[in-house]
Every structure is written in structure tokens, then in C-alpha cells.
C-alpha positions in Angstrom: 187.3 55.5 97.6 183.4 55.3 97.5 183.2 58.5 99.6 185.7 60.6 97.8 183.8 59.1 94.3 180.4 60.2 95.7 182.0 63.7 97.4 183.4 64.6 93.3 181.2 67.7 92.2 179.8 66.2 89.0 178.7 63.5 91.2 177.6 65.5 94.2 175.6 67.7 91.8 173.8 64.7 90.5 173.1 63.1 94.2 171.4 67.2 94.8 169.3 67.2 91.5 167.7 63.8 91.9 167.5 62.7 95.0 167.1 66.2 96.8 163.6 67.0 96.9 163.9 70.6 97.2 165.7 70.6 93.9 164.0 68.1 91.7 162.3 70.3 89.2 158.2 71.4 89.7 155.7 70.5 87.3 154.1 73.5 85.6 151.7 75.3 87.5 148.1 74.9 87.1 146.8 78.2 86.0 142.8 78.4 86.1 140.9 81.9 85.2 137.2 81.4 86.4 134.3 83.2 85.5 131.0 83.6 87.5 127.4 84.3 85.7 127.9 86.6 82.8 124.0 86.4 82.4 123.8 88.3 79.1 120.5 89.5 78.3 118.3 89.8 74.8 116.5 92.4 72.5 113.2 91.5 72.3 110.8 93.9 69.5 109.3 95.8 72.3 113.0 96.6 74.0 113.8 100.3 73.8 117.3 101.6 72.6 118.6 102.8 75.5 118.2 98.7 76.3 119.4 97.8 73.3 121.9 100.0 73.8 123.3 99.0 77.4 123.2 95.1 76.0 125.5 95.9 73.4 127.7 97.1 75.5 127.8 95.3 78.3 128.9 92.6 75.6 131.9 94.4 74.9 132.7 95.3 78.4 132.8 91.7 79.7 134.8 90.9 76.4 137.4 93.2 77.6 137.5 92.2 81.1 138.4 88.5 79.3 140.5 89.5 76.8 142.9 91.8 79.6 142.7 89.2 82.1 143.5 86.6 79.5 146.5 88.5 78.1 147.9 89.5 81.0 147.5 86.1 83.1 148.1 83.7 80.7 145.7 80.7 81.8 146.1 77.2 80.7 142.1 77.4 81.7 139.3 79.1 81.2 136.0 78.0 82.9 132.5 79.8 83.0 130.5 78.4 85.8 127.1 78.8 84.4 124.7 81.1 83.5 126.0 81.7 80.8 122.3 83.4 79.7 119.9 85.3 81.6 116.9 82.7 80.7 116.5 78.8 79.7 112.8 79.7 78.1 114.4 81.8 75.2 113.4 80.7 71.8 116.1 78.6 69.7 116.6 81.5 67.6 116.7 84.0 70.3 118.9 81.1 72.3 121.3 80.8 69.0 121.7 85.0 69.2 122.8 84.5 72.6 125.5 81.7 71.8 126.8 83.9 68.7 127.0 87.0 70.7 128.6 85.1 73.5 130.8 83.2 71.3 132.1 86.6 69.2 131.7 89.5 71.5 133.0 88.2 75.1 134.9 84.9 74.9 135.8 85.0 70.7 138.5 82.0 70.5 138.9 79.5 67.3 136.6 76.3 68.8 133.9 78.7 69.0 130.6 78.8 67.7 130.0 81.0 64.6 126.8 81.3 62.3 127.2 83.2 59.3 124.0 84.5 58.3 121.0 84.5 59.9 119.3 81.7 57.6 121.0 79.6 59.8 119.4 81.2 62.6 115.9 80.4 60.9 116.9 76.7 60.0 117.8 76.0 64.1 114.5 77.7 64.7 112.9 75.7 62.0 114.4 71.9 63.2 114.5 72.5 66.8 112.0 70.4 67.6 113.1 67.5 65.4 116.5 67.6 66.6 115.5 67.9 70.0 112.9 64.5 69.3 115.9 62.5 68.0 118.3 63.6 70.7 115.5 62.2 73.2 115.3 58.6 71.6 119.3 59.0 71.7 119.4 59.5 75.5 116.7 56.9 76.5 119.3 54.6 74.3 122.8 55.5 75.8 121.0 54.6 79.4 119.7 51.3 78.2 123.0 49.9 76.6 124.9 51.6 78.8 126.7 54.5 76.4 127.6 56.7 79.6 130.9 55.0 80.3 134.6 56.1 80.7 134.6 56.1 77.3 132.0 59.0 76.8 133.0 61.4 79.5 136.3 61.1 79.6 139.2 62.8 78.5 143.2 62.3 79.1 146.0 65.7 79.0 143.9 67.9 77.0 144.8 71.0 76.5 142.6 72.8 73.6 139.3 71.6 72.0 140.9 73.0 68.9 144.0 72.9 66.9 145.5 76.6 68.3 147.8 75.9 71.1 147.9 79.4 72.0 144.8 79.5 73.1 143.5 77.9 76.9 141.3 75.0 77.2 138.2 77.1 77.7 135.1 74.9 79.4 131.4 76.1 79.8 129.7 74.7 82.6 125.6 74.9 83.3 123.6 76.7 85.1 119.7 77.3 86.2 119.4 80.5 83.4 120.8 78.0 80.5 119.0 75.1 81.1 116.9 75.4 84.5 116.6 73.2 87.3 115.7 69.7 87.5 111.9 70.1 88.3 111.4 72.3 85.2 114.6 71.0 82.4 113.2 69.1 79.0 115.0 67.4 76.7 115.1 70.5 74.5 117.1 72.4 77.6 119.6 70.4 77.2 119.8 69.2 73.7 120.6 72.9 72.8 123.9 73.1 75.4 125.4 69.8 74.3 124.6 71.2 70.5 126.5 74.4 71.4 128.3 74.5 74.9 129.4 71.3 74.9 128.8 67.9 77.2 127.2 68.8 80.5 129.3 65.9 82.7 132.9 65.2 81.7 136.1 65.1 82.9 139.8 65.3 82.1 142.9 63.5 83.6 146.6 65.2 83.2 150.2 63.7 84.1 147.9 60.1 85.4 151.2 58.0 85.4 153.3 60.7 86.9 153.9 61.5 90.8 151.8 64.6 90.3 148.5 63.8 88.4 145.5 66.2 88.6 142.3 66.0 87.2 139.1 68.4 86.4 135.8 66.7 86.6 132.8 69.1 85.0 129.7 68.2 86.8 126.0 69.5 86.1 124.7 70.0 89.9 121.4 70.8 88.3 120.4 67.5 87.4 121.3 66.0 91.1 118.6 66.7 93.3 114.7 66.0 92.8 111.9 65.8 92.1 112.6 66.4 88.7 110.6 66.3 85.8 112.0 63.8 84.1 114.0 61.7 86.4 116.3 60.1 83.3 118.2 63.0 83.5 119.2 62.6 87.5 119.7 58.7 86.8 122.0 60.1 83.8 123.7 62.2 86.7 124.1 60.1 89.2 125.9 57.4 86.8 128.3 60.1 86.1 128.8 60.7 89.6 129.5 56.7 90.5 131.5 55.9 87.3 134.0 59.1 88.5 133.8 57.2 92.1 134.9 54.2 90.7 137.8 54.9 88.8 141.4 54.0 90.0 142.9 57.5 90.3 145.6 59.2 92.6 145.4 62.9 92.0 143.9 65.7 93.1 140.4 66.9 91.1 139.0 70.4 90.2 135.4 70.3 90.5 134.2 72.4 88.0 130.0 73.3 88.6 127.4 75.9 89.1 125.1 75.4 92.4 127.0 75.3 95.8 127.6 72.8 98.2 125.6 72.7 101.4 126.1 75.2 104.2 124.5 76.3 107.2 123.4 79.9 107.7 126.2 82.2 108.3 129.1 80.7 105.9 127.9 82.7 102.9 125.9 85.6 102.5 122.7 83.6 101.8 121.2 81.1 103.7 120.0 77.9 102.3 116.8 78.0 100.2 115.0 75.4 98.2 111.3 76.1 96.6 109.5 73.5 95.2 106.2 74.0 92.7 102.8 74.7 94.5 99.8 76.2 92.8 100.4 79.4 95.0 103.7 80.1 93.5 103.2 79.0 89.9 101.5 79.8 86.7 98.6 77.6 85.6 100.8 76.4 82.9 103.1 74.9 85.4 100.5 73.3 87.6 101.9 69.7 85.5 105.2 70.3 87.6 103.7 70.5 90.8 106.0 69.1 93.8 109.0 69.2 91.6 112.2 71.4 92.9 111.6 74.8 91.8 114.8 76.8 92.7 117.8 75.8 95.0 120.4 78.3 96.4 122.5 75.6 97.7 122.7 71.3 96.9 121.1 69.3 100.0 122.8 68.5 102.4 122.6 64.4 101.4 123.4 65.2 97.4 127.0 67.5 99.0 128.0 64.3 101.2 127.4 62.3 98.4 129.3 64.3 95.8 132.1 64.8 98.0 132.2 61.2 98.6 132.3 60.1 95.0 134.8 62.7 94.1 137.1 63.1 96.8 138.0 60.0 97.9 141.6 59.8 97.8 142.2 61.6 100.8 143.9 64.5 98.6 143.8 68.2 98.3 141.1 70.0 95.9 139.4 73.1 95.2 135.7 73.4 93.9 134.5 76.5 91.7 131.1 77.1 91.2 128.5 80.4 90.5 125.1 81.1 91.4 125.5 83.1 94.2 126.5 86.7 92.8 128.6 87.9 95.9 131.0 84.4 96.3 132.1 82.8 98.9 134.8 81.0 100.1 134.5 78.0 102.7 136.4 74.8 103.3 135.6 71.0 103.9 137.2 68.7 105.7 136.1 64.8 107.1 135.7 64.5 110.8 136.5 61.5 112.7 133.0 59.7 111.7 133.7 60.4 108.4 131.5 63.4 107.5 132.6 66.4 105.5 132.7 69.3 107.8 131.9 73.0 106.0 133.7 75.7 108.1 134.5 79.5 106.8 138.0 79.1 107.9 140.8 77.4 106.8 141.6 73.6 109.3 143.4 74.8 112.0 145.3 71.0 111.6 146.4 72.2 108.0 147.8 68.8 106.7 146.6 70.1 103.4 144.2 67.3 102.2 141.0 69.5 102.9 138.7 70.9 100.2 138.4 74.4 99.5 135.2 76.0 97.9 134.9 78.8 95.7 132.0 80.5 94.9 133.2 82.6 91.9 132.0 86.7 92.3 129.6 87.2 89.3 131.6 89.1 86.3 128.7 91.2 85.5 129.3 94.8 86.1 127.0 95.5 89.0 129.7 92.8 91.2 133.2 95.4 89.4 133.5 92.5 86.4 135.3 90.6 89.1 137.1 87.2 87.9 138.7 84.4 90.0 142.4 83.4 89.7 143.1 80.0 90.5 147.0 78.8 90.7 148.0 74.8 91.8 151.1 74.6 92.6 152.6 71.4 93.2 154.6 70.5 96.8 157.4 68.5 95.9 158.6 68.0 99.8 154.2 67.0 100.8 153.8 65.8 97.4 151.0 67.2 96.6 149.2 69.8 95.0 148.3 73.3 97.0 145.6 75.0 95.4 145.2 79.4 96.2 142.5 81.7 95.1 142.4 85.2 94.2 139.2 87.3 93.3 139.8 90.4 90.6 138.2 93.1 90.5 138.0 94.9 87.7 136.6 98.0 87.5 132.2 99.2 88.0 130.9 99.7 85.0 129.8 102.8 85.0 134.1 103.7 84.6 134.1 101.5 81.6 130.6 103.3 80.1 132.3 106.7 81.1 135.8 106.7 79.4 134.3 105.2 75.8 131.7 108.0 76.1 135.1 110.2 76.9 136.4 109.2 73.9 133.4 109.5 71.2 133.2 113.3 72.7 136.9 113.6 72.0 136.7 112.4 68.7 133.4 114.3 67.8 135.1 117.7 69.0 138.5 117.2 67.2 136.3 116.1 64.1 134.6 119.4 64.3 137.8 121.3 64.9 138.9 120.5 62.0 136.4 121.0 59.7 135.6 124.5 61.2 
């Protein structure tokens, strides 16, 4: 009776849909459109037109690379993995330009910044340096009691910093250009990016209590290795770093960040470099920051173990997306049987899926085709858990973009004077 019961269709088709893996329905896919290095540059008094003129519109040409790739991909996520300025010594004014332009011109969305006149240009300009005073006696307080906890950094199924559901949760991540490396960043660096950007460490936990959850954990690899000039900012880090370690979590993370992991010569295009101050290499004005890290292409090779450590415990699958490095790169890491991550340019032969892969997103900026990054999770019902791919899109040299809106002003101006003639 129990096997004619269980062979009835209504039944059957129950016994398929729930207990059949191969039917039981997928959460959505995780759809990521990453951005490498916009780098947009300023106007200064002295900067001709045809400068002036090339600035405004690479503007608009990396706003339309975003706004097509946006509207035809559909994202749920939109991250910018530093850079997002071509220099961290701008004035505030000139700084708040950059941010308005930024915020307007390439990636407009409602949670965006938006000055609207340029008094309030003058009044960042003007209280700066107050602000930035008051945001130091904040930080030297939120180490001492402890302010940097779960509490502060992070952030549970969020899909919008705004209101507008239509729109992706868009995250801007920092880089040497917006607030400079650890031997040379002030408390005024990085007062303006939390004022306008957004927190520099943070994370965000979807579907936690589910058999699928995922995470994205935004990390600011510019305050990780030393010397630095002032060394609250790595403790700050490195807090982040061991309160992510310690939580209790399942899932698979999306490191979100801008300077690459280690890795020998030959896995990328550029070999590791690190420069730290001398008085050979540095103006006498930055003779106070001698012995202090200067530039990194890559993390060390201690600070990558570490970070991998802390962040992908769990034995899980994961992807990491970062900038700096213009061309991109693509590598994988994996633990050997002592335990240390393993960088090779190749996927694991032994695909069990649980390795890391790294992307080093190609820079958007025209010189690199406006390329983007397409990043899709899908989850493995049967493996149960999430596979991560990568795409790189190229969109088209700039020079193509400069020559069909020049096209069309000639076209215009000629059917203009057709018709008045």
C-alpha cells in the first residue's frame, strides 16, 4: 500500500521537488559588475583646453561604458576597486570636484554625492581641517573603547544604500591615488573617503541562516603593510582583519580590495615591487617619512598568508577582485598539505572547487578599451556550494568613442547649414 501511496504522481512529484537535488530550486545568482581604476584627472588654472577638453570627456565616456553595461547586465553589484582619483594630494576643493564629477558624470545613482553650488565647495575647503582634527580625536577614541566591532563594520542582506530598489548596491573601495599608501596616508586622507566614499573596511552577510550563505568583506589593503606613518591606522586594519576571522560563518566571501595578493615573477605581467622612502628618492619635504613604504605593486608575502587566513577559513570557494595593476590578472590559490596558500596561474588540476580565484580587474580607462569585469556565482545545489566565473569586457578604445561624437557634431553642423542656405 505504502509503495503504490509513494508511486501516486502528486506524491512522486513532491518526493522529485524536495528531496531531488537536481530539482530543488537555485538561489538567485550573484551578479557582480567590477570596475578597475577609473583614475579621473583635474583642471588645474594653467591646464590648456584641449586638456580640459579630453577630461570632460573622458567623464562621459566612462559614464557610458557604466550606464550600457549596467543596463544591459543587470548587476545586483557594482564595485570600484580603487583609484577612483588620479592623486590623494588634491586640495579638498579640488578633491570635492572630483567626487561631484564622479558622482554625476560616470556612476550618477540616487545615494550619490551631490553639491549644489559651489559655496559648498568653498565651506569643505574652508572646515577641512577642523573636520579632519575632530575625525582624528574620534579614531584615537573608537581604538581605545573598542568602537571597531561587529557592530560597526558590519552589515546583514543589503541590497541598496538607498531607498531605490532598482538600482545595485554600488561599493567604492580604496586605492593608493585616493588616499596613498600607508607610509605617506594622514588622517585627512582618509577622513575625506569615509566623508564621501563611504567606510574603508566593512562587510556584508546574505542568506546567513540558509544552506547557501555568501558574504562580501571590503578591505583597505593599503593600511596592511608597514612602516606606516601613523601606525593607528594598520592596528585599525588589522582589528578588522581578526574580528572578520573570528566570526562564526559558513559561506563563501567576495574579497572586495585594491592592491594584489602576493605572487612571484611570471604570474602577472609585473613582478613584485615595494619602495620604501630614502633621501635619494624623495623630496626634502618627505625626508620626515623616511623608511616608511613608499609604493607596493603587490601585498608581502606574510600580509597575503595572513589575509587569506583570516578570510578564508572555512575551507569554501571564493573569488577576490582588486585593481592596481592596469593589465589584470587572473591567478588562483589553493592550501598545500602544510597548510600554505599556493598562488599558481592555472586553475587546481584536483578541482574540488574550494580554491580561491584572484582577479585583478583590467583598468576601465580608455587606454585598457574601457574594459569591465563580469562576475556571476552561481550556486551548486548537488556540491553545495557556490562556483564563482569571470569575464573581462571590453568595450571599445577611445579613440572610437571620441570619433563617432565628433561624427555627429559634423553631421549636425552640416545639416544645420543646409538648411539655412
Amino acid at each position: 500500500m505504502f509503495f503504490k501511496a509513494f508511486s501516486a504522481p502528486y506524491i512522486s512529484d513532491l518526493y522529485r521537488y524536495y528531496l531531488n537535488s537536481d530539482l530543488l530550486p537555485n538561489p538567485a545568482d550573484i551578479r557582480i559588475l567590477a570596475i578597475g581604476d577609473p583614475q579621473i584627472d583635474g583642471a588645474w588654472p594653467n591646464t590648456t583646453p584641449r586638456k580640459r577638453l579630453d577630461i570632460f570627456g573622458n567623464d562621459y565616456y566612462l559614464g557610458h561604458i557604466y550606464s550600457v553595461m549596467k543596463r544591459r547586465l543587470q548587476p545586483s553589484v557594482v564595485t570600484v576597486l580603487g583609484d577612483l582619483i588620479s592623486c590623494n594630494w588634491v586640495s579638498d576643493s579640488e578633491y570635492f570636484n572630483r567626487t561631484e564629477r564622479y558622482a554625476n558624470r560616470l556612476f550618477p545613482r540616487p545615494d550619490s554625492v551631490r553639491p549644489d553650488s559651489p559655496s559648498a565647495i568653498d565651506l569643505l575647503e574652508r572646515r577641512g581641517i577642523r573636520n579632519q582634527s575632530s575625525y582624528e580625536k574620534w579614531f584615537h577614541n573608537a581604538l581605545k573603547s573598542n568602537i571597531f566591532d561587529d557592530s560597526y563594520f558590519g552589515y546583514e542582506d543589503l541590497n541598496s544604500w538607498s531607498n531605490d530598489s532598482s538600482e545595485p548596491l554600488f561599493i567604492n573601495t580604496t586605492g593608493n591615488h585616493d588616499i596613498g599608501y600607508s607610509g605617506e596616508m594622514t588622517y585627512d586622507n582618509i577622513y575625506r573617503w569615509n566623508k564621501f566614499y563611504g567606510k574603508d573596511n566593512f562587510w556584508i552577510e546574505y542568506a546567513k541562516n540558509t544552506s547557501h550563505p555568501w558574504r562580501i568583506v571590503v578591505l583597505n589593503s593599503l593600511m596592511l603593510d608597514g612602516p606606516a606613518k601613523h601606525n593607528d591606522f594598520v592596528e585599525a586594519n588589522w582589528n578588522f582583519v581578526r574580528t572578520v576571522s573570528n566570526r562564526q560563518f559558513n559561506g563563501s566571501t567576495i574579497l572586495v580590495t585594491h592592491v594584489p595578493l602576493f605572487k612571484p615573477a611570471g604570474v602577472c605581467s609585473d613582478p613584485p615591487q615595494t619602495q620604501f622612502f630614502t633621501k635619494e628618492n624623495s623630496a626634502a619635504y618627505d625626508w620626515n617619512k623616511i623608511g616608511n613604504l613608499k609604493s607596493q605593486n603587490l601585498l608581502s608575502y606574510e600580509t597575503s598568508q595572513k589575509v587569506l587566513d583570516a578570510l578564508f577559513r572555512n575551507n569554501q570557494p571564493g573569488i577576490i577582485l582588486n585593481g592596481h595593476n592596469h593589465e589584470g590578472c587572473l591567478s588562483y590559490y589553493s592550501r598545500d598539505q602544510s597548510g600554505e596558500w599556493i598562488v599558481s596561474k592555472d586553475r587546481p588540476i584536483n578541482d574540488t572547487g574550494s580554491y580561491i580565484r584572484e582577479v585583478t580587474v583590467r583598468s576601465i580607462m580608455g587606454d585598457y578599451d574601457g574594459s569591465t569585469g563580469i562576475v556571476t556565482g552561481h550556486f551548486d545545489n548537488n556540491k553545495k556550494i557556490w562556483r564563482f566565473e569571470y569575464s573581462v569586457c571590453p568595450f571599445v578604445v577611445q579613440h572610437v568613442w571620441w570619433a563617432s561624437k565628433v561624427t555627429l557634431l559634423i553631421s549636425i553642423l552640416l545639416q544645420s547649414i543646409a538648411f539655412f542656405v
